[in-house]
N, C-alpha and C positions, 0 to 999 in steps of 0.2 A: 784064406787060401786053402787049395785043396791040390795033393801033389808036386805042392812047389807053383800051383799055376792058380790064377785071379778064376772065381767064379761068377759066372755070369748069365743072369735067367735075362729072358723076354716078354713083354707081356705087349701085346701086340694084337687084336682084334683079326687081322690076316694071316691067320696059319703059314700060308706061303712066301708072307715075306719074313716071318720068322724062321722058318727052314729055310730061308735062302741066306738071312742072317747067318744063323750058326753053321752053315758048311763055311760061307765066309769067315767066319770065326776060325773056325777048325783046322781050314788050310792053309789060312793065311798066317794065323800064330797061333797054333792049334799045340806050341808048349807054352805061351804065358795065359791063352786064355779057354778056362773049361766052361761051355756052356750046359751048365747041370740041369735045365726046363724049363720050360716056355707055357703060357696063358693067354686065351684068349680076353680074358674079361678083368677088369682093374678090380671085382669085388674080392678076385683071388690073390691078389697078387701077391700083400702083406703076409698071407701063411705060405707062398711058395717061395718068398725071401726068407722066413724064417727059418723053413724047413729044408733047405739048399743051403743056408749060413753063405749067402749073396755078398761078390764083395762090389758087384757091380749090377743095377736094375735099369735094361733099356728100354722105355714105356714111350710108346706112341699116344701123342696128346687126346687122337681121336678115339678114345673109348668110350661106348656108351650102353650104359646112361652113367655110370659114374664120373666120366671123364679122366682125361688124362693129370691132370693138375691135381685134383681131389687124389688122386691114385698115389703122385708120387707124394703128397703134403702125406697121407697114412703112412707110405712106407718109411718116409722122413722119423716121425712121430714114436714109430713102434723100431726103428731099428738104424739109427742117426749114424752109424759106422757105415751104412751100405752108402755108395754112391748111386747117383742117378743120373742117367746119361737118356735127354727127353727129346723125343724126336719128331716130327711133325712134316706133314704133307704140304701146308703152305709155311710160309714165312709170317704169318700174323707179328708184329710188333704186342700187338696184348696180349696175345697167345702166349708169346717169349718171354715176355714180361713175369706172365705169371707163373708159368713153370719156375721162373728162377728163382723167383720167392715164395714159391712153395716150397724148394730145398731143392731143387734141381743143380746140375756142376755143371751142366753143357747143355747147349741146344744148337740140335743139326737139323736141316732140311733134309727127309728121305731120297731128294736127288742126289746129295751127296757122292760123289762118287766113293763108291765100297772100297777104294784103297787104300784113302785117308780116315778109314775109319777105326782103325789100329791105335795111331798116336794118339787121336784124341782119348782114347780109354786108357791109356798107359796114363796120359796128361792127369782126367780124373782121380784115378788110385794116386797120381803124386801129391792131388788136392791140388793140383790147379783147374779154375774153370775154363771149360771153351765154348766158345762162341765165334764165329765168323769175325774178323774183322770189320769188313762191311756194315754186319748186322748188329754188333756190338756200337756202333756209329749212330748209328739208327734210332737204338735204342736210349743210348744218353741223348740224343737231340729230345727225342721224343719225351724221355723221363723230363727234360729241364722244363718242356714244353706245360706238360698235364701233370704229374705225376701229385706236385705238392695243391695243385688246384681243382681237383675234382670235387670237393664238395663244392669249390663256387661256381662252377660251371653248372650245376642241377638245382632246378627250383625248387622250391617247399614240396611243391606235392611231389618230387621224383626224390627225395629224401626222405617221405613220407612209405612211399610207395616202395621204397628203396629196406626199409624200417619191415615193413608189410613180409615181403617177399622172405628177407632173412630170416624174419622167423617162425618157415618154413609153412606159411597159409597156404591153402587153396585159392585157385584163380578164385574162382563162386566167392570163399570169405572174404579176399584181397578187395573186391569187387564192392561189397557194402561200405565199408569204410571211406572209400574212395569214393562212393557215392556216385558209380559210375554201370554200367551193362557188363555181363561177363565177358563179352564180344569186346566192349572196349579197352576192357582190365589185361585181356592177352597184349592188344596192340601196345598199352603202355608198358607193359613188362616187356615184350622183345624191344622195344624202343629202350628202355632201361637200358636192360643186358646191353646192345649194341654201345651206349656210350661207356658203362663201365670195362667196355673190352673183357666181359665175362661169358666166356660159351656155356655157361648152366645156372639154373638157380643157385648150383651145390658152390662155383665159385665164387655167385654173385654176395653170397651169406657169408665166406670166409672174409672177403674183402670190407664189407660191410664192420665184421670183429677189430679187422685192423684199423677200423677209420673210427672205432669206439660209438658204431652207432648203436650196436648192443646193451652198452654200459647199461640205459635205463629202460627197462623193462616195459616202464607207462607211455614213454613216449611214440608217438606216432603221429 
């Protein structure tokens, strides 16, 4: 805290809805929360948390190229006291999904109306998370659904392929192994990404860590 009041950056790809954030900040509880600087690009964002001593980072999922997720799993990583308050244009369920186990505390739709967006940041600092009701609904149906079965859902070669990707190849190299055209090695990888509910290679790789497909180095 700073003044008595919760500090809070933005990191936000649109400058104007980040100024339009922090005057709503400002006016609306402009003594518990000081928004000390804003970022367009999530490769900044972990040294303008550190550099601000953040108690609160609100990251729009659509950054690119690093993405939003990758953004907040770093800021996680480097500085686990900051919360993160992850916010997004659509409602994606794997989107949601995965901001929240990157370390995410809440996820909102930027429709949101801006008056309710007060509590939920008081909510975070108390170390509760928020989520929509609805969407919190949503999301356990859909976890009960896939969550524990996605390696059976994908054949050898999109496990293979799956192997490939995370460890950070080029389409071109992905593409030999696979024994396939570069032209066809794109379609398979967005065909991938699309079932792992991963919007980037960069999430496709972290997920990939937690399903241990990492562990051995030889396989593919």
């Amino acid at each position: 805290m700073r003044d008595g009041r919760y500090v809070v950056v933005i990191v936000d790809d649109h400058a104007l809805f980040s100024q339009g954030l922090a005057l709503l900040l400002e006016s609306r509880a402009g003594d518990t929360f000081l928004v000390a600087g804003s970022t367009t690009a999530g490769e900044e964002a972990v040294a303008l948390v550190g550099r601000e001593a953040a108690d609160i980072a609100v990251v729009d999922l659509a950054l690119p190229p690093l993405g939003g997720v990758e953004t907040i799993r770093r800021i996680r990583a480097a500085y686990p006291r900051t919360h993160v308050l992850a916010l997004s244009g659509t409602e994606d369920l794997a989107l949601a999904t995965a901001a929240l186990r990157a370390g995410a505390a809440g996820f909102l739709g930027k429709s949101a109306d801006p008056d309710v967006l007060v509590a939920p940041l008081l909510a975070i600092v108390a170390g509760v998370r928020v989520v929509r009701p609805d969407l919190l609904d949503a999301l356990l149906v859909a976890g009960d659904r896939t969550a524990d079965g996605l390696l059976e859902r994908l054949g050898s070669r999109e496990v293979t392929l799956w192997r490939l990707l995370a460890r950070g190849l080029e389409t071109s190299e992905i593409a030999k192994p696979m024994l396939v055209s570069e032209r066809t090695a794109k379609r398979m990888i967005a065909s991938l990404l699309h079932k792992l509910g991963a919007a980037n290679r960069i999430e496709a790789a972290a997920l990939a860590g937690r399903y241990g497909l990492l562990d051995d180095p030889d396989a593919c």
